[in-house]
N, C-alpha and C positions, 0 to 999 in steps of 0.2 A: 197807394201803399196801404196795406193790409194795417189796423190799429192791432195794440195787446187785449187779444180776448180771453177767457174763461176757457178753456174747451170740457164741458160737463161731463164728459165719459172720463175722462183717464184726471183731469181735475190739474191740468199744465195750463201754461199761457204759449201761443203762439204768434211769432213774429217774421213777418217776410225776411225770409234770406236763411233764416236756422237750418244747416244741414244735418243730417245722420249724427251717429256718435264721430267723435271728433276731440281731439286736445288740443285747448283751444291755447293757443301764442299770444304774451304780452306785445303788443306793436308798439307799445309807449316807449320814450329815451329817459331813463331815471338819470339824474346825477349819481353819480357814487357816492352813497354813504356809509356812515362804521356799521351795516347791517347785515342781516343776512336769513336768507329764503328760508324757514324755517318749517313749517306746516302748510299742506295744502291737499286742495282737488281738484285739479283741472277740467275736468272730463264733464263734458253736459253732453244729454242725451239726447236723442233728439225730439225736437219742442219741448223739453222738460225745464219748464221754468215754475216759479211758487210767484202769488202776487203778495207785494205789502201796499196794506192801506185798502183802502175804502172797493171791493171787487162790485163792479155792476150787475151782481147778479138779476135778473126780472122780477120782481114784485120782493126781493129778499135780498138786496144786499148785505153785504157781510165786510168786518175788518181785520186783517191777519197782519200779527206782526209775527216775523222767522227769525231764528236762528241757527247758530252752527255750533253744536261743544268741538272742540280742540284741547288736546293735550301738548302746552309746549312745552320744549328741552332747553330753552332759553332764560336765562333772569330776568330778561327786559321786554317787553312788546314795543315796535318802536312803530311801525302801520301795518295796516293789511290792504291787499285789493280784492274787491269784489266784482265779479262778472255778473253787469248790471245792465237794465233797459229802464224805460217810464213811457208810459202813455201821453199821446198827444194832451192831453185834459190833463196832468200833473203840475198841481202849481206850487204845492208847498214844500218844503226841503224835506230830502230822506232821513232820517237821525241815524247812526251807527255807532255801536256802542260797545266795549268790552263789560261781562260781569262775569265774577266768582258763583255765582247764582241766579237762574232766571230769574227768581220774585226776589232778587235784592237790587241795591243803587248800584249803579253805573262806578263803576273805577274811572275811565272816561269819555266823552262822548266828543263826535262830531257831527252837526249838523250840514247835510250835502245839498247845495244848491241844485235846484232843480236843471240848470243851465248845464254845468257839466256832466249830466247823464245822459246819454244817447237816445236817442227818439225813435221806436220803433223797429229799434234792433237791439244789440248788447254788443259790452266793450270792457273792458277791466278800468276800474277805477280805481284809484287808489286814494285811500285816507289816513294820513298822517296824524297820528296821534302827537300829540304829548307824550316822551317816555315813558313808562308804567311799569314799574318794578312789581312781579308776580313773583307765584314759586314754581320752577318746573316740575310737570310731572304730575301736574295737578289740572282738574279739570275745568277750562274757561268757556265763556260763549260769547259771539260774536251776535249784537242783534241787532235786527233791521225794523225801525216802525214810521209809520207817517201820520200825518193829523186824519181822523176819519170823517172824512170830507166828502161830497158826493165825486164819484171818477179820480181822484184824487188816489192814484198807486202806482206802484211800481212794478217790475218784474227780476227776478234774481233769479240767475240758471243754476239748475238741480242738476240728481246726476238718482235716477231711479233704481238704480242696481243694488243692493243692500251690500254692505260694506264696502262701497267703492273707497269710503275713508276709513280706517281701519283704528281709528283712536278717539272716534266720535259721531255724530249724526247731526238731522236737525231738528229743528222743534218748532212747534207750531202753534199759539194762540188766536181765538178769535172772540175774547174777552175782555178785550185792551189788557192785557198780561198778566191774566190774574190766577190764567190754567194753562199750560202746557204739555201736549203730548208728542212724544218722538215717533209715534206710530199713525196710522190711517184709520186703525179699523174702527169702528165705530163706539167699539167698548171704550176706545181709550180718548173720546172725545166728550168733552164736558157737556155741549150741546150740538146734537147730531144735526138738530132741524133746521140750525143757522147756517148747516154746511152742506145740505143737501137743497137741490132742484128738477122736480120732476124724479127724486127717487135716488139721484146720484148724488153721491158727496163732489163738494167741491172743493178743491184745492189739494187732494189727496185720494192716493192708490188704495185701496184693499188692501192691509195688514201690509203696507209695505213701509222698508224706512229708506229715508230720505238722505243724502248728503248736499250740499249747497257748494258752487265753485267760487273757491276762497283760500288766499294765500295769506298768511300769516310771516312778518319779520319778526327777526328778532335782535338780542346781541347778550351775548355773557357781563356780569357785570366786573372789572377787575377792583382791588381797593387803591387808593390813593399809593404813591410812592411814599416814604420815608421821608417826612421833613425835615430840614436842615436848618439848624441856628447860626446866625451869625450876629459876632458879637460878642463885647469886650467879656474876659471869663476874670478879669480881678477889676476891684473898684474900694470907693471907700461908702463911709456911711451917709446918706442921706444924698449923695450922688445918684444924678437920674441915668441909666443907664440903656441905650436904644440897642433892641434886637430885631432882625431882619429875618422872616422863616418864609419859607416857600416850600411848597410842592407841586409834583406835577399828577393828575389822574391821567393813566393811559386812554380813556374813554374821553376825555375831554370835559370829564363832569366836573361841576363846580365844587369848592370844597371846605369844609368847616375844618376849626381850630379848638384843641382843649391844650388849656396851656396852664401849666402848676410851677409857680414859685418856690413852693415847698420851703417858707421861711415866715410859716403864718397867718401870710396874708391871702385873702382870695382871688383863685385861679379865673382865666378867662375861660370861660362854659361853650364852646362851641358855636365861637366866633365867626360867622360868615352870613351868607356864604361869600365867596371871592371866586372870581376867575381862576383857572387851573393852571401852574407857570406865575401868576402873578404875587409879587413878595409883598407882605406887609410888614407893619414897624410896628413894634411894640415896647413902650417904656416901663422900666421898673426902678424903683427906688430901695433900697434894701436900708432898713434903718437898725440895724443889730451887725453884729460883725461875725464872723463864721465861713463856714462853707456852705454852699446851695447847689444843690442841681435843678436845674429848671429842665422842664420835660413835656415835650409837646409829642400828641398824634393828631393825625388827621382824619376824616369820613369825607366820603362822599356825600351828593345828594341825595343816595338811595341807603344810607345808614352802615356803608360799607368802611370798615374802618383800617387804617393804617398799622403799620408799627410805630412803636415807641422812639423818639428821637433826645437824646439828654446832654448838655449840658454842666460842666461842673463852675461855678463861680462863687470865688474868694473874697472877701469882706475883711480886712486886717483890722486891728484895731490901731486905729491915725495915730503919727506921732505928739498932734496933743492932748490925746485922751492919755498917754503915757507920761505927760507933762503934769498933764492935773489930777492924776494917782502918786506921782512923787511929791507934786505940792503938799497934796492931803497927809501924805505921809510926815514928811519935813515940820509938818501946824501939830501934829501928832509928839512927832518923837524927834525933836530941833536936833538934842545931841548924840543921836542912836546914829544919827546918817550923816556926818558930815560932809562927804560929797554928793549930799543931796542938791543941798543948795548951787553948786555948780552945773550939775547937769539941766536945773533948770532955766538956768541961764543961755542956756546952750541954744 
């Protein structure tokens, strides 16, 4: 079986078995999740693959790390799959990574075991992220780098057509990611020498731009429901008094608490997080008499926030604080209130 080579004129990897243009079908069984197909590009062309990581080129190798810009419509990135291959000689894991900017950090990364990447062909992978609450609408990238290590790379299918994706392209470094260009021609490469052999550039078409096959999930973010109080709404003074609040997120996300007294004392700040459906207790003691609404919202994990949920709770003043304002009075003014003294008998 044919290994992943260079091919120096047109600057693709080719692998036994790649036919013609072709959409290519996930064969993978996903469980179902709250997600959903969001951006993508199926279509490779034929032998149109980019390498990542360390290219054997003869007396000049070189190390490229790719990427993909996408524009999502989604609040949440929740994975994506890449149509991927690796060379028999790949020993180190692939990294994959979402960022707001090529030359910025990573929002998240996953490191791809070499194991579950196909060998001398290509396959959809899929890498699950961590959630990662983005803005739609806005432009992200998908990128691929490996350690630059001798033979040590990969192969990821292209699609050589210019605007096969229509909201993004890919991009190309072979500076450990210090420069990037979305195009081939030679103007727009940092250093042309590292990418040429015998005259031809490597890894890239003449002035052509590039798409990468890659599927982007996603999911809308919704906010927490309405919290609900339950629990006593009259009490007396210095009485500890237990409330019970719950919400539920339709997404399943966990969820914080701001919870105000509103009698003085300081509120709890965004108490969590807790399970989604799961009630918690909360004690208060109210030491003044009055009325009080107590008033809780909820957020999500991703700082998405509820509505307002309130509470009204009553503080009388006790029948002996009414005792010992008639006493006071009665030491005051013995003969002004003669059924003073009876009522406090009572």
């Amino acid at each position: 079986m044919n290994k992943i080579i260079p091919i120096l004129v047109i600057g693709v990897l080719v692998l036994s078995g790649v036919n013609a243009i072709a959409t290519i079908e996930n064969k993978k069984v996903i469980d179902p999740i709250s997600d959903n197909l969001d951006q993508y590009q199926d279509v490779m062309t034929e032998n149109a693959a980019v390498p990542i990581g360390n290219v054997p080129i003869p007396e000049n190798p070189i190390s490229v790390q790719v990427a993909q810009s996408f524009i999502p419509s989604k609040d949440i990135i929740t994975r994506v799959e890449l149509y991927i291959g690796k060379n028999s000689t790949a020993t180190l894991p692939l990294n994959i990574s979402i960022r707001k900017e090529l030359t910025e950090e990573d929002l998240t990364v996953i490191s791809i075991d070499p194991s579950i990447v196909p060998t001398e062909t290509y396959d959809w992978v899929e890498i699950d992220f961590d959630d990662v609450l983005i803005t739609s609408g806005e432009t992200y990238y998908i990128v691929g780098l490996t350690e630059n290590i001798t033979d040590n790379f990969y192969a990821w299918g292209a699609n050589n057509i210019s605007e096969s994706y229509p909201y993004g392209c890919a991009w190309f470094s072979v500076d450990e990611g210090g420069n990037w260009t979305n195009q081939s021609s030679s103007s727009n490469i940092q250093n042309t020498e590292s990418l040429s052999y015998q005259g031809k550039l490597i890894g890239f078409e003449e002035i052509a731009t590039w798409d990468m096959c890659f599927k982007t999930y996603g999911r809308n973010n919704n906010p927490p429901d309405t919290p609900t109080i339950d629990g006593p709404t009259n009490g007396k003074v210095g009485d500890t008094l237990d409330y019970i609040i719950s919400t539920t997120d339709p997404d399943g996300d966990q969820v914080y608490y701001w919870i105000s007294w509103f009698d003085g004392c300081p509120g709890i700040y965004w108490d969590g997080p807790h399970n989604s459906g799961d009630p918690i207790t909360k004690s208060h003691t109210y030491d003044q008499r009055g009325t009080f609404t107590i008033s809780v919202q909820a957020k999500d994990i991703y700082d998405t926030k509820s509505d307002w949920v309130t509470l009204e709770v009553t503080i009388p003043r006790s029948r002996s604080s009414y005792i010992n304002l008639f006493y006071r009075l009665f030491q005051l003014f013995p003969n002004a209130f003669p059924g003073l003294k009876q009522i406090i008998r009572l």
